[in-house]
C-alpha positions as a printed Julia matrix, in Angstrom:
608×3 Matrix{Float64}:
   0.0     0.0     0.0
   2.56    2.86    1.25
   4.58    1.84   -2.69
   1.59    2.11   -4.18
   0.89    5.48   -2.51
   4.32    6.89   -2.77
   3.39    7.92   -6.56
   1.15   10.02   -5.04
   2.93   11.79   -2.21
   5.73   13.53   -1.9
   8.66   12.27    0.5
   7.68   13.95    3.86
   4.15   13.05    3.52
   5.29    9.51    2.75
   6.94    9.82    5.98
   4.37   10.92    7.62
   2.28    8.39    6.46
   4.99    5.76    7.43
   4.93    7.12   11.41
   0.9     7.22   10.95
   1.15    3.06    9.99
   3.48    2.6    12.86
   1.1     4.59   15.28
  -1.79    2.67   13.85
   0.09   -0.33   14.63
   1.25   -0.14   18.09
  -2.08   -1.52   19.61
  -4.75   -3.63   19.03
  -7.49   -1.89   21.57
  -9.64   -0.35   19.08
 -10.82    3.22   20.74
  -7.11    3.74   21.32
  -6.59    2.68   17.62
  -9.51    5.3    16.56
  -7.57    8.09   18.81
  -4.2     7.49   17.85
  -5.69    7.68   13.81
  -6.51   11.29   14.47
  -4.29   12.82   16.89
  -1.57   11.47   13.76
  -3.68   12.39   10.87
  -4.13   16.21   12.23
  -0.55   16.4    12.94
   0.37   15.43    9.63
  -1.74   17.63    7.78
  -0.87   20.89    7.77
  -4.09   22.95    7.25
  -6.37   20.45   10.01
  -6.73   22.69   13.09
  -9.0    19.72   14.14
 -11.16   16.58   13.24
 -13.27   14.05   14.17
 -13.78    9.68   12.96
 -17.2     8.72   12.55
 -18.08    5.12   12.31
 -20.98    4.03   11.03
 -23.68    2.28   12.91
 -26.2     0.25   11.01
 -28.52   -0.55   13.66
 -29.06    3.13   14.67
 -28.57    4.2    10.54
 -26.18    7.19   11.19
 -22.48    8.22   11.6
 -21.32    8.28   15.21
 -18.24   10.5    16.35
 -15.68    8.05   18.1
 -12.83   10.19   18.57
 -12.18   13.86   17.85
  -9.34   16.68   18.03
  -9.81   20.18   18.36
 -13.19   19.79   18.86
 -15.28   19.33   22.79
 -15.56   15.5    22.48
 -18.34   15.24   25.28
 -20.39   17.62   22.85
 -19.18   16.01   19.81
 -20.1    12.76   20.93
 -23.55   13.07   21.24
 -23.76   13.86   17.13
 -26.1    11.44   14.92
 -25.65   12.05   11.47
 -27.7    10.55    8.63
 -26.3     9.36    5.42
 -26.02   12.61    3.05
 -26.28   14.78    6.18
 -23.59   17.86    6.23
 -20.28   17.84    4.54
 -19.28   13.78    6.46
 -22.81   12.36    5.68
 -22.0    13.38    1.54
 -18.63   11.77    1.88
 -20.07    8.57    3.23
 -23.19    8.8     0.99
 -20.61    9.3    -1.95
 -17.65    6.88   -0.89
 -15.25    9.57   -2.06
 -12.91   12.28   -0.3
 -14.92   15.49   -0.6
 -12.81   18.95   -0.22
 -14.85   21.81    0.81
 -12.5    24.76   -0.03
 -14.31   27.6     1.54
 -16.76   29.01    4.08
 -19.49   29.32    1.8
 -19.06   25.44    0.75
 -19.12   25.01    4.24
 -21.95   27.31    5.64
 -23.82   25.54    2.46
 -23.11   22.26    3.17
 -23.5    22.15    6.84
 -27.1    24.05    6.56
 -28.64   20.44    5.9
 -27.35   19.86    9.6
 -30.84   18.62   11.91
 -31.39   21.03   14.13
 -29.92   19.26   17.13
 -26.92   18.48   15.48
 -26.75   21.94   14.35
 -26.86   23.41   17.74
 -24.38   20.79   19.09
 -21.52   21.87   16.01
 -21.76   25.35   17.04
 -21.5    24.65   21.11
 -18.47   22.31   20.4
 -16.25   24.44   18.27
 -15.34   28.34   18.71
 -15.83   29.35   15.26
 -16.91   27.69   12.14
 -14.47   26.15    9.62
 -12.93   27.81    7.15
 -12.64   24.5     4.84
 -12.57   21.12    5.31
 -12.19   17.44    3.93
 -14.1    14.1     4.34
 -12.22   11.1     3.89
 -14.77    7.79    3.78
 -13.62    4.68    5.69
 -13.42    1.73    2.92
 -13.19   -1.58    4.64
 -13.85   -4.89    2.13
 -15.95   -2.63    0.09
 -18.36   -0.95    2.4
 -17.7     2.38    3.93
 -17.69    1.44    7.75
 -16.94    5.73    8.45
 -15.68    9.26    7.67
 -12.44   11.34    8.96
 -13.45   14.81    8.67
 -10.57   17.38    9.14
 -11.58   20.9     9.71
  -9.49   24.15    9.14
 -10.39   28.04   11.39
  -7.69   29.52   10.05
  -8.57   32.02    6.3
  -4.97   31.69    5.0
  -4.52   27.63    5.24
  -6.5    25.44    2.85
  -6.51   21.82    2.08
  -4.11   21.0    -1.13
  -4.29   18.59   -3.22
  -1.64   16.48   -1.38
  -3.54   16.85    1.33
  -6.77   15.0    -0.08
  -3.78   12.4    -1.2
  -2.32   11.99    2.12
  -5.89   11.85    3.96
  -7.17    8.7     1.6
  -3.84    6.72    3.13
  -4.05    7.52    6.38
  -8.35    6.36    5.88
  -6.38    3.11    3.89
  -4.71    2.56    6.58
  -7.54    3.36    9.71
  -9.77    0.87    7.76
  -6.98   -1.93    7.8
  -6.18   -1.16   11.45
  -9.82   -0.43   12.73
 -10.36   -4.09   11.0
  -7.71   -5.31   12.63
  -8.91   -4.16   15.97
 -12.28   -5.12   15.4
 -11.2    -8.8    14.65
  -9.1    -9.02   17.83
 -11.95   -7.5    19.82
 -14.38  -10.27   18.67
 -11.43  -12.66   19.17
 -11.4   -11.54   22.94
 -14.93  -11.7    23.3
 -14.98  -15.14   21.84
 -11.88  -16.26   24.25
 -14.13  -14.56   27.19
 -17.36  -16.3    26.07
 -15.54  -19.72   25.91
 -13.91  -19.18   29.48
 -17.45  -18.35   30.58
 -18.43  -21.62   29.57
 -15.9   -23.59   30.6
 -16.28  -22.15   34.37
 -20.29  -22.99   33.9
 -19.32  -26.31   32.52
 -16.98  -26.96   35.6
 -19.43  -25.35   38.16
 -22.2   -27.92   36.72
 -19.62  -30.53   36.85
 -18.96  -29.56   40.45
 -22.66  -28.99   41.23
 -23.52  -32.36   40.01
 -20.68  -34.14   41.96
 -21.45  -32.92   44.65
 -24.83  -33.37   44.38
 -24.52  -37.09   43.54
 -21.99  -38.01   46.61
 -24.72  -36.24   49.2
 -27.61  -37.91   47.45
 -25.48  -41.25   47.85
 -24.59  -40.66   51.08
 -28.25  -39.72   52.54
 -29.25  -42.23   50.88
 -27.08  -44.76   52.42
 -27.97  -42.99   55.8
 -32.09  -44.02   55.08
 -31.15  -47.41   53.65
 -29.62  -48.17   57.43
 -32.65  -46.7    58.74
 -30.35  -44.09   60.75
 -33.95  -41.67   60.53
 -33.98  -37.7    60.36
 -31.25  -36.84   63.29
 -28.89  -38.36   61.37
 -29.6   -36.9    58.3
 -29.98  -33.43   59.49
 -26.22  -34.15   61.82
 -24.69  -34.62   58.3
 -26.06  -31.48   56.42
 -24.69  -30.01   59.92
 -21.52  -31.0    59.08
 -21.3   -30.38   55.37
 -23.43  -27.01   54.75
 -23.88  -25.06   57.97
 -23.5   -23.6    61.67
 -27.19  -24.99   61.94
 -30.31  -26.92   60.28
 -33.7   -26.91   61.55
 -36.58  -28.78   60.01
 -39.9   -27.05   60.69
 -43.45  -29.33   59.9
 -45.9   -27.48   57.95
 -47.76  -25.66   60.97
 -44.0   -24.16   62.02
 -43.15  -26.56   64.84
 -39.32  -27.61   64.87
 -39.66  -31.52   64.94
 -35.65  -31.67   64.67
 -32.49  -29.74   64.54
 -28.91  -30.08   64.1
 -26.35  -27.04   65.62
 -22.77  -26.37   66.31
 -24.0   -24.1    68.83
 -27.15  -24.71   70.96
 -29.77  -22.2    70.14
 -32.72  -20.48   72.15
 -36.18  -20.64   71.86
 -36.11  -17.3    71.45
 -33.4   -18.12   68.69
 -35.66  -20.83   67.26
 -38.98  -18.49   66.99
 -36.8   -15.6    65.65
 -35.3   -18.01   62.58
 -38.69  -19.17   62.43
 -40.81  -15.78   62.08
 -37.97  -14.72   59.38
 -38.27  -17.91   57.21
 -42.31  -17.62   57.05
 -42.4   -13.94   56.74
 -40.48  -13.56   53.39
 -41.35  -16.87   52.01
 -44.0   -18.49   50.16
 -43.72  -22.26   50.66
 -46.39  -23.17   48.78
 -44.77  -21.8    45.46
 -41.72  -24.96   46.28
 -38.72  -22.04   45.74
 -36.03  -21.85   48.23
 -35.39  -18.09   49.7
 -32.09  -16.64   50.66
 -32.08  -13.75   53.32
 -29.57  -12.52   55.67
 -30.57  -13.34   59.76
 -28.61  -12.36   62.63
 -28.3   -15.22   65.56
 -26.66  -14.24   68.51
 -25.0   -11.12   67.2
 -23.42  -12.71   64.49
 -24.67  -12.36   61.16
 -25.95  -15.13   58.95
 -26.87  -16.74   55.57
 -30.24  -18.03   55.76
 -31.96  -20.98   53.06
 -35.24  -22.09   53.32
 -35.98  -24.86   50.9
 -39.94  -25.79   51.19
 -40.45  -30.12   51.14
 -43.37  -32.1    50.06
 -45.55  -30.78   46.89
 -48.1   -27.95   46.33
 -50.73  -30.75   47.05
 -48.78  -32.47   50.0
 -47.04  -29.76   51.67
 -44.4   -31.24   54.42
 -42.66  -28.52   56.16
 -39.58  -26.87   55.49
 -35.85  -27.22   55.97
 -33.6   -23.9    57.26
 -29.81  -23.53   56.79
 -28.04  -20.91   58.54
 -24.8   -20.71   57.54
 -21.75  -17.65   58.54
 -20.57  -18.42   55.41
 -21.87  -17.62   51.91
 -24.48  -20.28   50.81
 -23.8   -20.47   46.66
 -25.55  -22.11   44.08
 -23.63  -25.53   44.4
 -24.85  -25.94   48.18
 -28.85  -25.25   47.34
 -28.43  -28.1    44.42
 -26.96  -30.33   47.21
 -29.69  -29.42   49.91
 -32.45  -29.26   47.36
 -31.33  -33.14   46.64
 -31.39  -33.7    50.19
 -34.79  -31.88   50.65
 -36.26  -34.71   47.99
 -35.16  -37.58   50.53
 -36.05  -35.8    54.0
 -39.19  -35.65   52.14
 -39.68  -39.06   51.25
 -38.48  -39.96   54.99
 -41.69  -37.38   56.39
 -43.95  -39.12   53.97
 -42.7   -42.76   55.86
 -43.46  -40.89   59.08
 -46.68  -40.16   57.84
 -47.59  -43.62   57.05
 -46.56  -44.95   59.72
 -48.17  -42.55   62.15
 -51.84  -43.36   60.04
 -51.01  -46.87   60.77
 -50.13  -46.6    64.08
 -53.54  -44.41   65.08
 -55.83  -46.93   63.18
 -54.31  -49.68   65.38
 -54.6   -47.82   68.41
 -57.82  -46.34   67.25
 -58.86  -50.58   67.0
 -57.2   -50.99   70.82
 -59.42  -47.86   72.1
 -62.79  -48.96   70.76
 -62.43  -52.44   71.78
 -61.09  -51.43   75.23
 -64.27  -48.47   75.79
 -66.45  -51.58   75.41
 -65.64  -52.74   79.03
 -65.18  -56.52   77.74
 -61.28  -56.46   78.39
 -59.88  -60.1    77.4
 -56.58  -61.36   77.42
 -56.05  -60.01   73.79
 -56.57  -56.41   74.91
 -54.32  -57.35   77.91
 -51.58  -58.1    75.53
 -51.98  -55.31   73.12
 -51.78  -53.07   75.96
 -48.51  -54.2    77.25
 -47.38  -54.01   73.09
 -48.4   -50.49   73.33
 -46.55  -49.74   76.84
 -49.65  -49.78   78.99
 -49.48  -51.56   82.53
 -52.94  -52.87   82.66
 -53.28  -52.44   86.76
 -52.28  -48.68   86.8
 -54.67  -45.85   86.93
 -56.29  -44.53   84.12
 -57.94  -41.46   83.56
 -59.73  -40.71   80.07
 -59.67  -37.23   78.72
 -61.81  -36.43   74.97
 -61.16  -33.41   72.96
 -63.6   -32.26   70.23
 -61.94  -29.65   67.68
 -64.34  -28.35   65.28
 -63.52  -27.66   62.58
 -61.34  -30.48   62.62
 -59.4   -30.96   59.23
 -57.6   -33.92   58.12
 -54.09  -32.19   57.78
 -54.41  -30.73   61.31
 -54.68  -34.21   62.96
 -51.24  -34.89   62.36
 -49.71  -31.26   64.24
 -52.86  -31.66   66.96
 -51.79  -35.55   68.07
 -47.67  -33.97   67.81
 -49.14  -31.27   70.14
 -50.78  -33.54   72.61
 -48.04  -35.73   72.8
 -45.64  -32.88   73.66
 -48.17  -31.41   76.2
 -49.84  -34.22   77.84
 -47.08  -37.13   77.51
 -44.26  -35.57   78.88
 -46.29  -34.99   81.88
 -47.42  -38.38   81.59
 -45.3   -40.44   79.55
 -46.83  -44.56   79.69
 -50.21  -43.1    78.22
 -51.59  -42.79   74.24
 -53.17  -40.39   72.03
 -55.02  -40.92   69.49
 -57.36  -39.39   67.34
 -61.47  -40.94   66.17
 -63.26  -38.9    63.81
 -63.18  -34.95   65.37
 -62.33  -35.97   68.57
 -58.63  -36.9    70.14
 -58.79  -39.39   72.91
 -56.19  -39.42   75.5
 -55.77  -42.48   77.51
 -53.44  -40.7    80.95
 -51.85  -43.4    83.05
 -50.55  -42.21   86.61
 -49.29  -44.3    89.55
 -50.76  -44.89   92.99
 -48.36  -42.65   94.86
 -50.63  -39.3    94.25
 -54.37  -39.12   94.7
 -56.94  -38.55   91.41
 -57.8   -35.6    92.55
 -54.81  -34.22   92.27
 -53.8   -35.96   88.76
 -57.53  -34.6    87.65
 -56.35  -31.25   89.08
 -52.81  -31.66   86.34
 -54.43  -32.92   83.63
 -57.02  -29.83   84.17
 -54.2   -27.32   83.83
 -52.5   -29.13   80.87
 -55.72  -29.46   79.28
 -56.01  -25.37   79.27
 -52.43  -25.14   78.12
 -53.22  -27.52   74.77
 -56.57  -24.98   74.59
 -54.59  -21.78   74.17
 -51.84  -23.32   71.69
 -54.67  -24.99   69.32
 -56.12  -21.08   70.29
 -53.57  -19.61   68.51
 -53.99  -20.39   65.27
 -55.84  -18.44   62.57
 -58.51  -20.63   62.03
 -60.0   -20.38   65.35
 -61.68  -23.65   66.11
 -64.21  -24.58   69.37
 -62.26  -26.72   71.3
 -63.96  -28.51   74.27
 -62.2   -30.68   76.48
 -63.96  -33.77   79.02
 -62.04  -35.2    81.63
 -63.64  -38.28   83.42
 -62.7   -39.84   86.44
 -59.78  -41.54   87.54
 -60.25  -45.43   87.11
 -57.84  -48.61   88.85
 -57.08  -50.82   86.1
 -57.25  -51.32   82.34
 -60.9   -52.53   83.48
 -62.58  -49.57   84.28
 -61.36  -47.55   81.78
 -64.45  -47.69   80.01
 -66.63  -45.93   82.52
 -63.81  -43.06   82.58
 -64.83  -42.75   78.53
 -67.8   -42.6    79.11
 -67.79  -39.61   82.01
 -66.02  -37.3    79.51
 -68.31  -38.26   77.32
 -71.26  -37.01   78.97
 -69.54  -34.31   80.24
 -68.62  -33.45   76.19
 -71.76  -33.22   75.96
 -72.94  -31.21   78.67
 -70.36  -28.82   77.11
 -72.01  -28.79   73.9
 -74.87  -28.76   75.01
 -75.79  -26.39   77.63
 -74.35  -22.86   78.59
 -72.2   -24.12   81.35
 -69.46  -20.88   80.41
 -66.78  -23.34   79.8
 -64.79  -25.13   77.63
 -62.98  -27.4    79.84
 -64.74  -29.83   82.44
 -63.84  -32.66   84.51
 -66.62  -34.99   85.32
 -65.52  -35.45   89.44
 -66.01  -31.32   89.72
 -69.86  -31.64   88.32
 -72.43  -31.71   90.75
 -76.23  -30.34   90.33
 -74.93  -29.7    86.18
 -75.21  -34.23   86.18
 -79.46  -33.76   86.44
 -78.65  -32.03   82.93
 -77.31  -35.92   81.62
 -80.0   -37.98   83.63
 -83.06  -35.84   82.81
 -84.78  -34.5    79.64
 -84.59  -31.25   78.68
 -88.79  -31.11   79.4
 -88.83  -32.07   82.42
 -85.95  -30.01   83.58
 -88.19  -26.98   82.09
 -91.24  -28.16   84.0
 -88.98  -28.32   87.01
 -87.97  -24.47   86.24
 -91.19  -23.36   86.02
 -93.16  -25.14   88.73
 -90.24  -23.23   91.38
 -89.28  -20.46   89.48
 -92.43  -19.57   86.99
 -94.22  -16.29   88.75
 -91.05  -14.7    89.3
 -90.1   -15.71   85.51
 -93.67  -14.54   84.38
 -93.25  -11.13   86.71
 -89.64  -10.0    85.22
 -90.56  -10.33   81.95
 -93.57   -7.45   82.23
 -91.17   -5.31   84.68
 -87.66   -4.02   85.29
 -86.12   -7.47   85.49
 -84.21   -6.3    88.61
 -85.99   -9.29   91.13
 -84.3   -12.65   89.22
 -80.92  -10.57   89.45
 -80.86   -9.87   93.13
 -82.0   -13.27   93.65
 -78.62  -14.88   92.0
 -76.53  -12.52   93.91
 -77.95  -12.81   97.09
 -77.5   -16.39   96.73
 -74.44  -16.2    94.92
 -73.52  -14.23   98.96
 -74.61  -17.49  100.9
 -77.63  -15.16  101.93
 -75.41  -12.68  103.26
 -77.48   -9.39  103.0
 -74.61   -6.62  103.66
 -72.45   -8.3   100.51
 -75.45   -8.49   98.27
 -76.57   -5.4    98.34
 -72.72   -3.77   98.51
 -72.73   -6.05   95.17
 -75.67   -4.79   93.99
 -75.26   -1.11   95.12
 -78.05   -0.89   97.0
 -79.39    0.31  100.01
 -79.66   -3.14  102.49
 -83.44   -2.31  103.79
 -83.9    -2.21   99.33
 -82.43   -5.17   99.71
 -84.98   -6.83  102.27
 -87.7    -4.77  100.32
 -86.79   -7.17   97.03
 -86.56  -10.49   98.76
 -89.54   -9.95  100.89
 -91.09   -9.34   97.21
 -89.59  -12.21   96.13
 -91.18  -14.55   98.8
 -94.51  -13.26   98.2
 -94.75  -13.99   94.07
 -93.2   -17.39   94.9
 -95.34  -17.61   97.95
 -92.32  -19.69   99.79
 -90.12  -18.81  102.61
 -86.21  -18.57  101.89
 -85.69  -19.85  105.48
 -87.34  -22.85  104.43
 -84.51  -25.34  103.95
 -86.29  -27.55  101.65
 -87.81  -24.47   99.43
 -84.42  -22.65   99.27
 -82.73  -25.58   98.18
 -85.52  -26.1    95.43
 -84.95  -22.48   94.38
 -81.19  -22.79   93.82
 -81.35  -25.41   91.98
 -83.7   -24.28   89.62
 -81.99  -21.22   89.51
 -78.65  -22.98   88.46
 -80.79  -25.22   85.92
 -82.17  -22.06   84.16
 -78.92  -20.35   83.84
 -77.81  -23.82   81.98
 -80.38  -24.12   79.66
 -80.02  -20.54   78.41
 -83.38  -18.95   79.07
């Protein structure tokens, strides 16, 4: 090219051109190829107080500056010039070096300027040219740009030599600029193919790993080592600690370096359900703090949309990356499978002991029951106390977290016993030694069964829960007649307006005429004793059947009946006297009075 050329050019601009190829040459890096072609080219040429390389981009259809001298380049850049647009979009349009020898050429041509690029010319230069020259970029026959030189000065103009020594230099910026362009895609192709080697190696590693945990958990259920032992492992490959939560939130196991809190445990808890949506079977990653250290937190959801399980929790002080959550999502699929065993073996286990319980409520206790028993831990000649909870609603997926409940609050308390659940109800079977009275046991199982109230309580759903205790029974036997005391007194609860949802059958005493009479003849009862009274509130102030209850309600003691009632005491002995005379009884009639209470206590538990 430069013999070719030197016909055309005279020695020093063959020199010049010959320290422009050497510039062009010295680096591949194609903006500092495009800078280097005009800082050289307006040193070369004379007349070129400045200029600016456009390079054509096809996708936006115009000329875009890339480097210029002379000129404000953060102005300059912001120039989109369509083909045929000013004195560099004719060049390009024309594929030829255009020389535009004076300022009218150039006020002419640069009038088809867009306005915006019009307004950006004038704020990047101080004056406008006084001539100028448009070399086109030529690259394997398409013009890929322009290099515009620009003169301010009246007594310099471009020469013919000039327009000579412009083509080479745009020769050799196309050569280079090609040049630089192929070793840029060479680079990107280099970068895109070590980007896929270190995903190819990651997915290598991923799966490796993947594969030897698998393996190894499964190896772990094949021995039947259960979920400790699984959960101990992920302990001692992924994290500081791993909890597994069942589906209503309650940790059923844990592995930790470092034994945490319940307050720890509820905290790690509250942060895995608030920011994640289980149900959707994605894992979330979220930062948690635990014990003033900072953690990485996973929660990886088991089970299916239709059979959700629970979830598994990974807190780790290190960095939890993409390899890891492939390894614990394969070990999510076989703590899964191992909850799913649970599951079938707990339905098994409470239709079996759901058999035992029916056949041992019937009172005909043989030696077959005798021997199941002792299968399912129970001494046959302990006590026995029966306790029946009705949940309502009760669905089927609750069963499973209400029997894990009971066991937790009744069985640790009480530890040979059984729970088990028949259709809405969960029957307790509480064995207890001779060394404390019933009483007192009844007076336990009373406070536990309030404690298993509030937790089932504090759920969204809300259910009724009523709870029957019966009575304490001496042998495997009698168990039978315990059933059926909290069964009657389930029913009392459901039945009549007793103000309470727990009972135990020894504490009921006037409320067991409710079980061994009919609701009719309890009303006839109520309104043989208590109907004139009844029939004179309801036309009145109702203020007689009030004082009535308290005053009795005071064991008849006048000064704390009316200090209850805030009355005067001779208002007091106005009202009773009243009283007595509707009835037409005597309150210091024992046999009356007692009539009255109980009829009394009989309305208030029928409701009306």
């Amino acid at each position: 090219m430069i013999l070719f050329m030197s016909e055309l050019l005279s020695h020093r601009q063959l020199q010049s051109l010959i320290e422009v190829s050497n510039v062009l040459n010295s680096s591949l890096d194609i903006d500092t190829i495009m800078d280097s072609i005009m800082q050289a080219t307006v040193s070369v040429v004379d007349a070129a107080d400045g200029g600016v390389l456009f390079l054509y981009d096809p996708i936006q259809d115009c000329l875009v500056a890339k480097s210029a001298q002379g000129f404000d380049s953060k102005i300059v850049e912001q120039v989109r010039l369509k083909p045929g647009e000013s004195m560099t979009g004719l060049a390009f349009s024309a594929r030829q070096c255009l020389i535009f020898e004076n300022p009218e050429e150039v006020a002419r041509t640069t009038s088809t300027l867009a306005p915006q690029n019009l307004n950006l010319m004038e704020s990047s230069i101080p004056i406008n040219p006084q001539s100028a020259i448009c070399a086109p970029i030529i690259s394997k026959g398409d013009c890929i740009g322009v290099i515009t030189l620009d003169s301010f000065q009246p007594d310099l103009h471009f020469s013919l030599d000039d327009i000579n020594l412009v083509k080479a230099i745009s020769h050799q910026a196309a050569v280079a600029i090609e040049k630089a362009r192929l070793y840029k895609e060479k680079q990107q192709t280099v970068r895109q193919l070590e980007n896929s080697n270190y995903t190819i190696t990651k997915q290598n590693e991923m799966l490796s790993r993947s594969v030897a945990i698998h393996g190894h958990l499964a190896n772990l259920v094949l021995r039947g080592e259960g979920l400790s032992s699984i959960l101990h492992y992920l302990n001692t490959m992924f994290g500081d600690q791993i909890l597994l939560f069942n589906e209503w939130g309650d940790l059923i196991e844990s592995s930790s370096r470092d034994p945490l809190s319940e307050t720890d445990v509820s905290k790690i808890k509250g942060v895995a359900f608030a920011s994640s949506d289980f149900q959707e079977l994605a894992y979330k990653l979220q930062d948690c703090e635990i014990n003033g250290l900072p953690h990485h937190m996973v929660s990886l959801p088991l089970g299916s949309k239709m059979n959700f399980l629970g979830f598994l929790v990974v807190l780790s002080v290190q960095s939890i990356n993409e390899v890891d959550i492939s390894a614990l999502e394969h070990a999510c699929t076989v703590i899964s499978l191992e909850l799913m065993k649970s599951q079938q073996i707990f339905e098994t286990q409470q239709r079996l002991k759901g058999e035992f319980i029916e056949g041992l409520f019937t009172g005909k206790v043989d030696e077959s029951l005798i021997q199941q028993a002792k299968l399912l831990d129970l001494d046959p000649n302990r006590n026995y106390l029966v306790t029946v909870i009705q949940i309502q609603p009760l669905h089927i997926d609750m069963k499973r977290h209400l029997i894990d409940l009971a066991n937790r609050i009744f069985l640790e308390s009480y530890p040979h016993s059984m729970v088990v659940t028949k259709h809405e109800q969960i029957i307790l079977l509480l064995s207890f030694s001779n060394q404390r009275t019933g009483s007192y046991h009844t007076q336990q199982i009373m406070e536990l069964a309030h404690q298993f109230q509030q937790e089932v309580l504090k759920r969204n759903e809300k259910p009724t829960v009523l709870i029957a205790l019966g009575r304490a029974k001496n042998g495997l036997v009698h168990v039978g007649k315990s059933a059926q005391e909290a069964q009657r007194g389930l029913q009392l609860l459901r039945t009549y307006n007793l103000n309470k949802n727990v009972i135990s059958y020894s504490e009921l005493g006037v409320q067991r005429l409710l079980l061994q009479n009919s609701e009719d003849e309890l009303m006839d009862f109520i309104q043989e004793t208590l109907g004139p009274l009844l029939e004179y509130e309801a036309q009145r102030k109702r203020e007689l059947l009030p004082t009535l209850l308290v005053y009795l309600e005071h064991n008849q003691n006048s000064k704390e009946a009316a200090e209850s009632l805030h009355i005067h005491t001779n208002t007091l002995n106005y009202r009773l006297k009243r009283i007595q005379e509707i009835l037409s009884i005597e309150l210091t009639d024992a046999e009356q009075f007692m009539n009255l209470q109980l009829a009394l206590r009989l309305h208030q538990y029928l409701g009306s």
